[in-house]
DSSP file (Angstrom, degrees, kcal/mol; ACC not computed):
  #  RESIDUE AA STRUCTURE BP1 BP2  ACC     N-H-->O    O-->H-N    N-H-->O    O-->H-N    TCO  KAPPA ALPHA  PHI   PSI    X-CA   Y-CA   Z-CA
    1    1 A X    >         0   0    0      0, 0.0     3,-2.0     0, 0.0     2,-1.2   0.000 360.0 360.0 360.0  32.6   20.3  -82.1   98.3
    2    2 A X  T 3   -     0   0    0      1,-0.3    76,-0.0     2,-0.2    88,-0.0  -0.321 360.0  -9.6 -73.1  87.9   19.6  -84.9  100.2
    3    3 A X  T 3  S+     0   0    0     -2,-1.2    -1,-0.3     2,-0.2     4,-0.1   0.108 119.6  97.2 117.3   7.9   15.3  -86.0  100.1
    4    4 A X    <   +     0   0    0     -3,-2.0     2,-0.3     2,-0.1    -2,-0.2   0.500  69.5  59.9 -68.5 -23.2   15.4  -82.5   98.3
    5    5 A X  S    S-     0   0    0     -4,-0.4    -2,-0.2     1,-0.2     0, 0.0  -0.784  92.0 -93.7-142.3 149.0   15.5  -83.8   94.7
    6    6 A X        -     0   0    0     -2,-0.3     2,-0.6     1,-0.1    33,-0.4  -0.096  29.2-115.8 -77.2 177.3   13.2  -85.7   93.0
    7    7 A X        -     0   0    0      1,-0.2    33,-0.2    -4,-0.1    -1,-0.1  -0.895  24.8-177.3-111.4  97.6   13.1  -89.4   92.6
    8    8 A X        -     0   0    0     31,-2.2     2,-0.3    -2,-0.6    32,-0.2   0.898  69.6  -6.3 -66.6 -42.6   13.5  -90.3   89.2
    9    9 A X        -     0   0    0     30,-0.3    32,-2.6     2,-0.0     2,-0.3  -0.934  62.3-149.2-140.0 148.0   13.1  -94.1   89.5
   10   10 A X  E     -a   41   0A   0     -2,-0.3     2,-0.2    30,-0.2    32,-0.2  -0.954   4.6-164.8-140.2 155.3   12.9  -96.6   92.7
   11   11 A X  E     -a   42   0A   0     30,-1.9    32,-1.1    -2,-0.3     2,-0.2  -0.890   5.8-159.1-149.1 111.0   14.1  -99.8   92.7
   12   12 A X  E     -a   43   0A   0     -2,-0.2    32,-0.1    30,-0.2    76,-0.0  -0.414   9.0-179.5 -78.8 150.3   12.8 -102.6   95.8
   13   13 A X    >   +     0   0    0     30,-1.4     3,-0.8    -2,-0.2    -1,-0.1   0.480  25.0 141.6-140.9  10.1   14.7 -105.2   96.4
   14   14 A X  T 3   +     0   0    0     29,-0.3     3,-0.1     1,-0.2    31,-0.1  -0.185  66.3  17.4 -43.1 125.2   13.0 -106.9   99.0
   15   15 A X  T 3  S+     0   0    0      1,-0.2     2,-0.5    -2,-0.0    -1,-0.2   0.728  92.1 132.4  84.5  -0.1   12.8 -110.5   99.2
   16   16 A X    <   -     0   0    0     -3,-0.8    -1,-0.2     1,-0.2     5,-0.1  -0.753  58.2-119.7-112.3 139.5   15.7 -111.0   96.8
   17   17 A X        -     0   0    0     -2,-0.5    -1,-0.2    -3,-0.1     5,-0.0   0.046  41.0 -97.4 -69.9-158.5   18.7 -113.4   97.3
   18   18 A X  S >> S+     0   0    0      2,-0.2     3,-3.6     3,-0.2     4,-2.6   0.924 125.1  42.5 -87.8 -78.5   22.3 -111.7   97.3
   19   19 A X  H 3> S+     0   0    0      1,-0.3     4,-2.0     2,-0.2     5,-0.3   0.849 113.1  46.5 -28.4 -73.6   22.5 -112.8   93.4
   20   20 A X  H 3> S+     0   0    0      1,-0.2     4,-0.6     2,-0.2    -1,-0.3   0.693 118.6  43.1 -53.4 -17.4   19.2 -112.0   92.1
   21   21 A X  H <> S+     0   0    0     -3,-3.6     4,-3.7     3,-0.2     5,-0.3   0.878 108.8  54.7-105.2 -53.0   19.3 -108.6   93.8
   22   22 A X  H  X S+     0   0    0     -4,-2.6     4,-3.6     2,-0.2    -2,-0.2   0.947 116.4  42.8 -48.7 -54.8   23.0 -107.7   92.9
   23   23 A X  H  X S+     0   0    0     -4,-2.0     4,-2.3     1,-0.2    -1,-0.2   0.927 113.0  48.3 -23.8 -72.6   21.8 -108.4   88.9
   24   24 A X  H  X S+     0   0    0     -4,-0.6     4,-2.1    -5,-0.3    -2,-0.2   0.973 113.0  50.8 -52.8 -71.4   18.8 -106.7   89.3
   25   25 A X  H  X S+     0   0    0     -4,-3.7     4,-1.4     2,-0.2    -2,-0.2   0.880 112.4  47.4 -31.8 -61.2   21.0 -103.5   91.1
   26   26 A X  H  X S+     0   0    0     -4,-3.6     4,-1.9    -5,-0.3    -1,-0.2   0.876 110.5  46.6 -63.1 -52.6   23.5 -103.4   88.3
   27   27 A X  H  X S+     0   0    0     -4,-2.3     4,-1.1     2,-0.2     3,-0.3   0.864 112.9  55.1 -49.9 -61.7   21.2 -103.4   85.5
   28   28 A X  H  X S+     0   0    0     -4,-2.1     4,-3.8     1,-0.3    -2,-0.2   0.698 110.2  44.6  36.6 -77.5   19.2 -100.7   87.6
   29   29 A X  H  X S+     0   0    0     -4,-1.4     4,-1.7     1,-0.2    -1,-0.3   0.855 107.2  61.2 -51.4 -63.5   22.1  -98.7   87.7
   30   30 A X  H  X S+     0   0    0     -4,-1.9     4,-1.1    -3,-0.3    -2,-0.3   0.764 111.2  33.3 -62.7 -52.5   22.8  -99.3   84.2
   31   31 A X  H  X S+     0   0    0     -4,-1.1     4,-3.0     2,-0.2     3,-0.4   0.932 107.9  63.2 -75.2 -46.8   19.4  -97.7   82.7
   32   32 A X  H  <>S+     0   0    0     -4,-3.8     5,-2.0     1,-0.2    -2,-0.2   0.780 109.9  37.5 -43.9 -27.9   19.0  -95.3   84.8
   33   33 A X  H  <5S+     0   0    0     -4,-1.7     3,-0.3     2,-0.2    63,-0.2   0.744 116.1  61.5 -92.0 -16.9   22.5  -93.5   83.7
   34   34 A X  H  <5S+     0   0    0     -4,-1.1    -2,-0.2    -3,-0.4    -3,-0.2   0.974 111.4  34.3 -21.7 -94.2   21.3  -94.8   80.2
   35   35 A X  T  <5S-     0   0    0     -4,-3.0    -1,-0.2     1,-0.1    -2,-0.2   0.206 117.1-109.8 -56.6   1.9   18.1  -92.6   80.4
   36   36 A X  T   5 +     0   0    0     -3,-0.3    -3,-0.2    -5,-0.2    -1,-0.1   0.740  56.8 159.2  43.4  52.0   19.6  -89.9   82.2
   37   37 A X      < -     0   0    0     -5,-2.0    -1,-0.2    -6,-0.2     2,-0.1  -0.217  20.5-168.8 -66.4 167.7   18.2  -90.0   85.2
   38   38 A X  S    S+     0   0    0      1,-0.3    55,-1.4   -32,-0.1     2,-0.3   0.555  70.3  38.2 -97.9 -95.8   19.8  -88.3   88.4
   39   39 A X  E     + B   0  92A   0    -33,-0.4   -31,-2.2    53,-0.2    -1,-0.3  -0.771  67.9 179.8-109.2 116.0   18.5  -89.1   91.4
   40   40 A X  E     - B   0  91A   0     51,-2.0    51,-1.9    -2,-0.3     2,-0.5  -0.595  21.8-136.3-114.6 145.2   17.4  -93.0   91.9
   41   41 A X  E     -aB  10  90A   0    -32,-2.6   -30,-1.9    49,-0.2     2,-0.5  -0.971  13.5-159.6-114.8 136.0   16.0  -94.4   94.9
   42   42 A X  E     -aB  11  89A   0     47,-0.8     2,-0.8    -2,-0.5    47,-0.8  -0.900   2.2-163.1 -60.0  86.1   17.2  -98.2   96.5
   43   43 A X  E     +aB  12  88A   0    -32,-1.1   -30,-1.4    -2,-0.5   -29,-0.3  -0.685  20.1 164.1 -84.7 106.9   15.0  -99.9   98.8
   44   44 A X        -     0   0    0     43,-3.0    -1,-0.2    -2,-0.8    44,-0.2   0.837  43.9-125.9 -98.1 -18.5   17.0 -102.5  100.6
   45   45 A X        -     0   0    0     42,-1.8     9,-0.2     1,-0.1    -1,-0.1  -0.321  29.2-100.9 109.4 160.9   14.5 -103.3  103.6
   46   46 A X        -     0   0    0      1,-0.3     8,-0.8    -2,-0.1     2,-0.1   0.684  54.2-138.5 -89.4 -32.9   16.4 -102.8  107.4
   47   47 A X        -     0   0    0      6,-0.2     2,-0.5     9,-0.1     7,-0.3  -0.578  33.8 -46.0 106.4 170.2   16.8 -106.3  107.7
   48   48 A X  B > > -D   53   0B   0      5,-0.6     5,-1.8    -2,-0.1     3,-0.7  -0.788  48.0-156.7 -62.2 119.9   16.2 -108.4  111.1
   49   49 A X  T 3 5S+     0   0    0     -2,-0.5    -1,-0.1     1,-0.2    -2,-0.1  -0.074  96.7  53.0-101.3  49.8   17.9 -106.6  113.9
   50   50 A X  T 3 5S+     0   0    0     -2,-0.2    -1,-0.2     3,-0.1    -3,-0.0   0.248 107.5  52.5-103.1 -18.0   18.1 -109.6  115.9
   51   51 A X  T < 5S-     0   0    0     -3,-0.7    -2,-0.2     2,-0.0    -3,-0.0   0.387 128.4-100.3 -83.8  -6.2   19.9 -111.2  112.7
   52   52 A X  T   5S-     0   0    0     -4,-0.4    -3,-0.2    -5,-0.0     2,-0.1   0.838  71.5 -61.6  57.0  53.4   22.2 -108.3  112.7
   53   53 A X  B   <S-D   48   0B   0     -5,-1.8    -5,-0.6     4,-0.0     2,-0.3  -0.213  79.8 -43.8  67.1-164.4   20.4 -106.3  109.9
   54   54 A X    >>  -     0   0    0     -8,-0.8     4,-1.1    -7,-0.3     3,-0.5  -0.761  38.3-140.8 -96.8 150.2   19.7 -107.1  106.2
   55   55 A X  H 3> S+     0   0    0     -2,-0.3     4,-1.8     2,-0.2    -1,-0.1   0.590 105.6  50.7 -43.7 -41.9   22.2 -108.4  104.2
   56   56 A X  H 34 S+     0   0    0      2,-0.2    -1,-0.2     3,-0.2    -9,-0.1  -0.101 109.3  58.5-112.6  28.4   21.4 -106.3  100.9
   57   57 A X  H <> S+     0   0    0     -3,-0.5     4,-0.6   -11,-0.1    -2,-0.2   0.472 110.2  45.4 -74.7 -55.6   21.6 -103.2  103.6
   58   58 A X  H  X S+     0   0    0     -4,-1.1     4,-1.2     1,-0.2    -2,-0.2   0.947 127.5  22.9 -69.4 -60.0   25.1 -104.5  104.2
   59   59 A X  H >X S+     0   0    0     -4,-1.8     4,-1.1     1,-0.2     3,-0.6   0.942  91.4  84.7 -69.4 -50.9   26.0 -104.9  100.7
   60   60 A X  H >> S+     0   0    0      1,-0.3     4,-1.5     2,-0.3     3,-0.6   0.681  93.4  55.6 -91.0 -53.0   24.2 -103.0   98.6
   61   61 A X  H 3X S+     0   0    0     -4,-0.6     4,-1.2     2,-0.2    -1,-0.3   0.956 113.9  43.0 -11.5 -74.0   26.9  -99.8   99.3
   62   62 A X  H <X S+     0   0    0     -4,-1.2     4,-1.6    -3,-0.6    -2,-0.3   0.899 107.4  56.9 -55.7 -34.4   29.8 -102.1   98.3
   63   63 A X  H X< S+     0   0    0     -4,-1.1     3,-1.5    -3,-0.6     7,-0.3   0.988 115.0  41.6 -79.0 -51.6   27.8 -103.5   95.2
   64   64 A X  H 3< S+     0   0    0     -4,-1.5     6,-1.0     1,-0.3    -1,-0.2   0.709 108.9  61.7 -58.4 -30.4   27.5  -99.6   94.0
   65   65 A X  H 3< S+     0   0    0     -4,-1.2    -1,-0.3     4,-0.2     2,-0.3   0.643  95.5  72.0 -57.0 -45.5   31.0  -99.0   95.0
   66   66 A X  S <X S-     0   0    0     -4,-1.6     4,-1.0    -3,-1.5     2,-0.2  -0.646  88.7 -72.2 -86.5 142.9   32.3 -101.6   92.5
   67   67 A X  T  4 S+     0   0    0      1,-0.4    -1,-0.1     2,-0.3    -2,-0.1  -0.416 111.4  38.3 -85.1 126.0   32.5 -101.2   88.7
   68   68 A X  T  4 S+     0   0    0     -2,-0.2    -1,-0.4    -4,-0.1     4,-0.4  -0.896 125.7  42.0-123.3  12.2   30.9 -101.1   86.6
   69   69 A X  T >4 S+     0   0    0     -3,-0.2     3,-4.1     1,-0.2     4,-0.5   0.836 108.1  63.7 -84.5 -84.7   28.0  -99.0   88.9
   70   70 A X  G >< S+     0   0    0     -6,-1.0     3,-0.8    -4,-1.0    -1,-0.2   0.490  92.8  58.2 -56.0 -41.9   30.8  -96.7   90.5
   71   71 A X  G 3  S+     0   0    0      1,-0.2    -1,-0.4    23,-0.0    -2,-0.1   0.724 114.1  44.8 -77.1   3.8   31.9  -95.0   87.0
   72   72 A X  G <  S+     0   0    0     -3,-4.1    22,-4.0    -4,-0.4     2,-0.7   0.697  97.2  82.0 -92.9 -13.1   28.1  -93.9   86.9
   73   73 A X  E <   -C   93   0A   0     -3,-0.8    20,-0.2    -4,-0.5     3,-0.1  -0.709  44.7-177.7-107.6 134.5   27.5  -92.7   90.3
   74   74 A X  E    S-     0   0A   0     18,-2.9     2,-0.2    -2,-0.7    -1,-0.2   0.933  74.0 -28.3 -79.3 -74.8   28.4  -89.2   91.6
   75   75 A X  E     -C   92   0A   0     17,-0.8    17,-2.3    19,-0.0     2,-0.3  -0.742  48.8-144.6-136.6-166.3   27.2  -90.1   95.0
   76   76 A X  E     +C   91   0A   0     15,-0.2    15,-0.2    -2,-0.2     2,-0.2  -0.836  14.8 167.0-164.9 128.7   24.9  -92.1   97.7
   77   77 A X        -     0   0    0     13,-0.9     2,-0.4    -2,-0.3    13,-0.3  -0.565  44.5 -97.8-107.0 171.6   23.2  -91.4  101.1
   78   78 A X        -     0   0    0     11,-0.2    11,-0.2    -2,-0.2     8,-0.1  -0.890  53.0 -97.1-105.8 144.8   20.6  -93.3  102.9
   79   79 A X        -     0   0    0      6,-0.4    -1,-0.2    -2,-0.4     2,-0.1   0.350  34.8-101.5 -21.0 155.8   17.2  -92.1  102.4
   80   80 A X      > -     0   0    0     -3,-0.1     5,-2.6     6,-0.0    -1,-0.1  -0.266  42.4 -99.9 -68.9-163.1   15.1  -89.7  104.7
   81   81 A X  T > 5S+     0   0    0      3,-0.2     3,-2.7     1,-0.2    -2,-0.1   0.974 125.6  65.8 -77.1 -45.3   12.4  -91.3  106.9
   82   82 A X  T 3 5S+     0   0    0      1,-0.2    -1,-0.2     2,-0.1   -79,-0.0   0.814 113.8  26.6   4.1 -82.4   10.0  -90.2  104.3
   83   83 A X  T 3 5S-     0   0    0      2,-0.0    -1,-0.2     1,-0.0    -4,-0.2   0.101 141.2 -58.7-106.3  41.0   11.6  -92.7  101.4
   84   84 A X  T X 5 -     0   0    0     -3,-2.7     3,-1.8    -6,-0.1     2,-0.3   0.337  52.7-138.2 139.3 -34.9   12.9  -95.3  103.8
   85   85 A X  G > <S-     0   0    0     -5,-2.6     3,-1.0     1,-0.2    -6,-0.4  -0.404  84.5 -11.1  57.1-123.0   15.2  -94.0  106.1
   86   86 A X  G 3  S+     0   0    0     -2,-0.3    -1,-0.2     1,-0.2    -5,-0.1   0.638 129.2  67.7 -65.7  -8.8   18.2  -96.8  106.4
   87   87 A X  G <  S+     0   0    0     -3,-1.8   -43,-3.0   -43,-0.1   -42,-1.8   0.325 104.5  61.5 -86.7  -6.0   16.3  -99.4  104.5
   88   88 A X  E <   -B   43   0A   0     -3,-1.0   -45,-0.2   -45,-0.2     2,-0.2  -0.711  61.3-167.6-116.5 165.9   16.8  -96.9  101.5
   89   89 A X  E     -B   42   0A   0    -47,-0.8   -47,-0.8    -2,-0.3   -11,-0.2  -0.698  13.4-143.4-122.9 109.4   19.7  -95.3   99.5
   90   90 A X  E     -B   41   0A   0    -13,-0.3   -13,-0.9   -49,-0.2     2,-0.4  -0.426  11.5-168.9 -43.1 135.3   19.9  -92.6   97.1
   91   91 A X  E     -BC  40  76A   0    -51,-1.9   -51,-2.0   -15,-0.2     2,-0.8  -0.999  10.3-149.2-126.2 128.5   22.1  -93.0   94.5
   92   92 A X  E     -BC  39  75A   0    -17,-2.3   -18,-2.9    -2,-0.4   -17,-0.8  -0.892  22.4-143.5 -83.2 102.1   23.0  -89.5   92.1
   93   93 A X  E     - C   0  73A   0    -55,-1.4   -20,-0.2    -2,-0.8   -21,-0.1  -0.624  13.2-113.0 -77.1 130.6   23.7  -90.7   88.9
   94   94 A X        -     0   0    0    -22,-4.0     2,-0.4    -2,-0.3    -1,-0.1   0.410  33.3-103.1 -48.8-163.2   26.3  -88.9   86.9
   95   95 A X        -     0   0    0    -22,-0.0    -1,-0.2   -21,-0.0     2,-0.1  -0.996  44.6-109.1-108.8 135.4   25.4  -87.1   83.8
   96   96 A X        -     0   0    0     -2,-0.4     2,-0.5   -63,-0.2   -24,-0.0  -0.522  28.6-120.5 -91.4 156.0   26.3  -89.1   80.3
   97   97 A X        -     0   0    0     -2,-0.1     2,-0.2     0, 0.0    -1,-0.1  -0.815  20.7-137.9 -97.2  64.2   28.8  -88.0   78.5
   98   98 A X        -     0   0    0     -2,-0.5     2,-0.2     1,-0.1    -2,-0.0  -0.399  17.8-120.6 -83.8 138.6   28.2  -86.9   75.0
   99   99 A X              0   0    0     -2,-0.2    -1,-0.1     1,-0.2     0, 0.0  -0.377 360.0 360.0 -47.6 120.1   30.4  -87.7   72.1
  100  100 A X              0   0    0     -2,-0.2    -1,-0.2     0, 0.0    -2,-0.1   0.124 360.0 360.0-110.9 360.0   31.7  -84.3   70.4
């Protein structure tokens, strides 16, 4: 459903060290599946492309990829041009889990 679905929450990260941003990500992550959000958006900025892109472009895959974010997330694309294009990533957050 990819730019199809709404955007429950956006989260910039622009300007933010590796640390401060990773924090900030996880915690993110962490309310949004909380509140029962779906679909989240993740602006990591393109980066310099003389530098060889952004850093928190590069990472910011792997930091969802890794636990504790990865038992919440169904999936993740990069953005359309619309909310970002590569600078961006969707993330679909799971649906929680109620106790029976």
């Amino acid at each position: 459903k990819k730019g199809r679905m709404a955007v429950d929450a956006k989260l910039d990260l622009h300007g933010m060290t590796q640390s401060t941003a990773h924090g900030a990500l996880s915690d993110f992550i962490g309310r949004a599946y909380d509140r029962g959000h779906r679909c989240v958006l993740v602006v990591t900025g393109k980066g310099i492309w003389r530098e060889g892109g952004g850093v928190l472009r590069e990472q910011v895959p792997r930091w969802l990829n890794q636990e504790p974010n990865r038992a919440k997330i169904l999936s993740i694309s990069y953005a359309t041009q619309k909310d970002g294009g590569s600078g961006a990533i969707y993330v679909l957050i799971k649906r929680r889990r109620t106790q029976s």
